[in-house]
Backbone as numpy.savetxt, mean C-alpha at the origin, in Angstrom:
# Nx Ny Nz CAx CAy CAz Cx Cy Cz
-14.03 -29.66 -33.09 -13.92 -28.68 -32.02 -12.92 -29.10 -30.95
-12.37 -30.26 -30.51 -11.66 -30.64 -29.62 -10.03 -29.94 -30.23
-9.76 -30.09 -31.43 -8.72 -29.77 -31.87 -8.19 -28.16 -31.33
-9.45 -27.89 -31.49 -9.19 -25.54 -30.87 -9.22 -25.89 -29.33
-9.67 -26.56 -28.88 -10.27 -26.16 -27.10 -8.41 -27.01 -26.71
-8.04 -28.01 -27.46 -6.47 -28.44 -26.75 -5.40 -27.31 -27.29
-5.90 -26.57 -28.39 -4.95 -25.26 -28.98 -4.90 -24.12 -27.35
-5.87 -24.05 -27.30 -6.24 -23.35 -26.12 -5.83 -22.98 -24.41
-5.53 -25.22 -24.10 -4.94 -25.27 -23.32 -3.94 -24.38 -22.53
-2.76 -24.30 -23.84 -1.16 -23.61 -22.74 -1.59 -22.67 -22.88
-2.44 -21.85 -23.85 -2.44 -20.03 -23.38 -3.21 -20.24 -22.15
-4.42 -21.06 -21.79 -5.52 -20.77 -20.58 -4.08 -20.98 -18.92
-3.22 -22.16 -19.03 -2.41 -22.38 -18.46 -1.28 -21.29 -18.17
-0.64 -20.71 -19.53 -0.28 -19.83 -19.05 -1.01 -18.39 -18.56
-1.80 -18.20 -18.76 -2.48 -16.60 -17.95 -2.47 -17.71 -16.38
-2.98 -18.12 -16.35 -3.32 -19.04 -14.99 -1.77 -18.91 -14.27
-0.77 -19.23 -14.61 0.93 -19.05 -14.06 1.08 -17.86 -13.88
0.78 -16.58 -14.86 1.21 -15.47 -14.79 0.14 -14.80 -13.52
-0.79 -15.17 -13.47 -2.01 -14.77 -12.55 -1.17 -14.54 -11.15
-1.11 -16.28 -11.08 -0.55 -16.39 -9.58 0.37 -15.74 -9.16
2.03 -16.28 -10.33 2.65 -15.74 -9.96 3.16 -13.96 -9.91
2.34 -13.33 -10.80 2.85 -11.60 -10.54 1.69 -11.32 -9.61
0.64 -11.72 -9.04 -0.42 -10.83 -8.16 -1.72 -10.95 -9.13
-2.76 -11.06 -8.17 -3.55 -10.59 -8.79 -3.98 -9.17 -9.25
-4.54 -8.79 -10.56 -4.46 -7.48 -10.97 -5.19 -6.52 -10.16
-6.34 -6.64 -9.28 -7.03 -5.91 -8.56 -6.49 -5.25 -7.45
-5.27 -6.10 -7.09 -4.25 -6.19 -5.75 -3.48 -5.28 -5.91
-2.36 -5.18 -7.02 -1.63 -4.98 -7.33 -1.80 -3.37 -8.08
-2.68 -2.87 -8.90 -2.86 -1.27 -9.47 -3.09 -0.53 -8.50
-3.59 -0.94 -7.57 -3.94 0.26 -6.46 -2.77 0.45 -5.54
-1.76 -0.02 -5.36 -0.94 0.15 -4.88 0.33 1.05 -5.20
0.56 2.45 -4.70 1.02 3.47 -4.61 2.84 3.45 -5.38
3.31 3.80 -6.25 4.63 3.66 -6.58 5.57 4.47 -5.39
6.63 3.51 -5.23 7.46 2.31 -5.20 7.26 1.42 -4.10
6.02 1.68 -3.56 5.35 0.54 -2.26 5.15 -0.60 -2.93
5.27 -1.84 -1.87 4.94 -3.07 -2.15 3.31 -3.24 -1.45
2.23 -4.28 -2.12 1.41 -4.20 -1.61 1.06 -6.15 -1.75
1.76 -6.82 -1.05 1.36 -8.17 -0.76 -0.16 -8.32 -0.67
-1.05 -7.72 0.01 -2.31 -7.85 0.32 -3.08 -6.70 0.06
-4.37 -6.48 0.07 -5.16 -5.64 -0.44 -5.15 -4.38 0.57
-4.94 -5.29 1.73 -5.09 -4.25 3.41 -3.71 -3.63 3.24
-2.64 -4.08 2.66 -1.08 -3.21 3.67 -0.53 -2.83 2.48
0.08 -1.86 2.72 1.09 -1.34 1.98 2.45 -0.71 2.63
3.33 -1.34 2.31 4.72 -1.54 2.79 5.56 -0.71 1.57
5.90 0.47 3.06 7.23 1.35 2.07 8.53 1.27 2.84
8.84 0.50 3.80 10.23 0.58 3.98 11.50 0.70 3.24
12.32 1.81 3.39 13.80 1.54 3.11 13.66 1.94 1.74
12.49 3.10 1.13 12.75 3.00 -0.34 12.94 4.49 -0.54
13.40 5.04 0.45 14.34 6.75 0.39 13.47 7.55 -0.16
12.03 7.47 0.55 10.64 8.83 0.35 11.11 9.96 0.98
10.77 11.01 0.41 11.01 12.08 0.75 9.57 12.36 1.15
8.06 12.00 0.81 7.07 12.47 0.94 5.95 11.32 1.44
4.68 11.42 1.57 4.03 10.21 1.57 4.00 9.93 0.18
3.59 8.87 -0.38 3.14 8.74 -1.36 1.76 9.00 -1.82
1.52 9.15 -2.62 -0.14 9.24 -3.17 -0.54 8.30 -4.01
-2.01 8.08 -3.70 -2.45 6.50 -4.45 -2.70 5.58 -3.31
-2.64 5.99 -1.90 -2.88 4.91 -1.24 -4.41 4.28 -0.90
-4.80 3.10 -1.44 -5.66 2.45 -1.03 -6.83 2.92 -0.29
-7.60 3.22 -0.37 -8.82 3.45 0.92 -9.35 2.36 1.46
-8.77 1.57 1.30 -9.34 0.23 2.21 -8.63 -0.59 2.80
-6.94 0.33 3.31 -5.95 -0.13 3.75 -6.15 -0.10 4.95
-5.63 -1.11 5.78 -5.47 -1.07 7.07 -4.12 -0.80 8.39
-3.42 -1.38 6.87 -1.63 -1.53 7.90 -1.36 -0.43 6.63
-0.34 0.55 7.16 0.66 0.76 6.27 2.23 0.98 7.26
2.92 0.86 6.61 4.46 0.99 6.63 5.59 1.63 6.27
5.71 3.23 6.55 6.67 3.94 6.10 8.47 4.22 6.33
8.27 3.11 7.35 9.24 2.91 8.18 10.74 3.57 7.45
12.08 3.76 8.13 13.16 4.10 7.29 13.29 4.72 6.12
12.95 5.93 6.15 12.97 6.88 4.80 12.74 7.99 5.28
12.99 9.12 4.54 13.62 10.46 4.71 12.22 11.55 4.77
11.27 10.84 5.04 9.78 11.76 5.01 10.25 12.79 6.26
9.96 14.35 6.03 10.07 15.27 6.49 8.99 16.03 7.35
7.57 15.55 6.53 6.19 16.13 6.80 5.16 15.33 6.67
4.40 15.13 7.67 2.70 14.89 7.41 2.02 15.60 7.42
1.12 16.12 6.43 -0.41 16.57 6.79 -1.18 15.59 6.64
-2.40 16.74 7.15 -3.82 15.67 7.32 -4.25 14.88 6.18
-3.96 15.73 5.10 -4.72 15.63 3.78 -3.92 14.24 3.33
-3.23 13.70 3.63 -2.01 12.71 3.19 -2.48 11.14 3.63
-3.61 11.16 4.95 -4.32 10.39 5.44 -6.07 10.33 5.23
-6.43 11.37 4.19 -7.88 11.43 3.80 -8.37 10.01 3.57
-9.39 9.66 4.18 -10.19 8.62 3.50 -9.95 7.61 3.92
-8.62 7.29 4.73 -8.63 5.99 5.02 -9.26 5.54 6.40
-10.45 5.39 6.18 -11.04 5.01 7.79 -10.89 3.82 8.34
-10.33 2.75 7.56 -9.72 1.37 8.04 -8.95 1.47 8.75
-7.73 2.41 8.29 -6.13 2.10 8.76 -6.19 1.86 10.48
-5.39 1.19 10.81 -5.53 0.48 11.87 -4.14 0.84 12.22
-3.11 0.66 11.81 -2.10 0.62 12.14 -1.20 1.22 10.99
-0.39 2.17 11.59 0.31 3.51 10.74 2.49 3.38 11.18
2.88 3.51 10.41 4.13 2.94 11.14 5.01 4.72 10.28
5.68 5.21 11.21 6.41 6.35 10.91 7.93 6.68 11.29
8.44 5.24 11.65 9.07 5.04 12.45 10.81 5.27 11.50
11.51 5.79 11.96 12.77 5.88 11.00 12.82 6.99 10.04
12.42 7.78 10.12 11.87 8.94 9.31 12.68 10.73 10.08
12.73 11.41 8.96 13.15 13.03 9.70 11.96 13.79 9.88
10.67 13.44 10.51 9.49 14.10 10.86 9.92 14.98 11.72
9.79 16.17 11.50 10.39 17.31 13.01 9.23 17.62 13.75
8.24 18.14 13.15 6.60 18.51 13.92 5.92 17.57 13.40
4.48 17.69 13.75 2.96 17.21 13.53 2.26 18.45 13.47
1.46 18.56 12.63 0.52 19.58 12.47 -0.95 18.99 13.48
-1.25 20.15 14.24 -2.74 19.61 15.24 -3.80 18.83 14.67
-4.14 17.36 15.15 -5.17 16.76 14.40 -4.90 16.04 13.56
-3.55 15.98 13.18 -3.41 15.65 11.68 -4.03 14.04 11.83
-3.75 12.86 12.97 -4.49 11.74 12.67 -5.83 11.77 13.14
-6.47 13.08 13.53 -7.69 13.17 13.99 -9.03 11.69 13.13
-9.21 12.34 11.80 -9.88 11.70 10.78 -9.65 9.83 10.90
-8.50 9.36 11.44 -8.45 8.06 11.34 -9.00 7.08 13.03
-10.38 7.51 12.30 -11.30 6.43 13.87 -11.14 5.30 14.24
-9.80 4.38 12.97 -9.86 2.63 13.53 -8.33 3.04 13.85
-8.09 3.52 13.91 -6.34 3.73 14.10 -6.44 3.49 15.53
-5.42 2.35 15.68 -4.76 1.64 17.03 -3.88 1.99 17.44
-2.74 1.84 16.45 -1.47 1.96 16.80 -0.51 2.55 15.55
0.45 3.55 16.38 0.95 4.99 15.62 2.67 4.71 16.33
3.48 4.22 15.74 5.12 3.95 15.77 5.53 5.61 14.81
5.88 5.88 15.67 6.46 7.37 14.96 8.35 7.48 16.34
9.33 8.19 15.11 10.10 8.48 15.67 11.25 9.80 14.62
């Protein structure tokens, strides 16, 4: 039996390399295409030429980051569910209006960078 368990070794070693280094998998699926999501809380879309929010975002996000990109519109419905978010960044964007309320729904929301 020692002979299979040292066969074993480099595959257990390698998943263990690939683990670390691409993300863990739990981290990483919930996170919205073409956002980056370093941590479970943030999701970071800067500079990646959205025209829209994305969909797929996290409900247990806290930071997000839309910063520099071509988003035109928010509705409400675009922020459903996330009662964490804490901090919302809109900053760099062609937003012309706000629809009334639209961050009504977000009760931990601190801080709102919009321009």
């Amino acid at each position: 039996m020692p002979e299979a368990s040292s066969h074993l070794a480099p595959v257990v070693t390698l998943s263990m390399v690939l683990m670390f280094s691409l993300g863990y998998p739990s981290l990483t699926l919930s996170c919205p295409q073409p956002c980056a999501c370093y941590f479970s809380t943030e999701v970071h879309c800067t500079f990646r030429s959205l025209t829209a929010v994305p969909s797929g975002i996290p409900k247990l996000v806290e930071r997000i980051n839309f910063g520099f990109n071509n988003i035109q519109s928010v509705r409400k419905e675009f922020f459903d569910g996330l009662q964490r978010l804490e901090l919302l960044m809109l900053h760099g964007n062609d937003i012309q209006n706000l629809p009334d309320k639209v961050f009504k729904n977000l009760s931990s929301l601190q801080a709102l960078k919009i321009s």
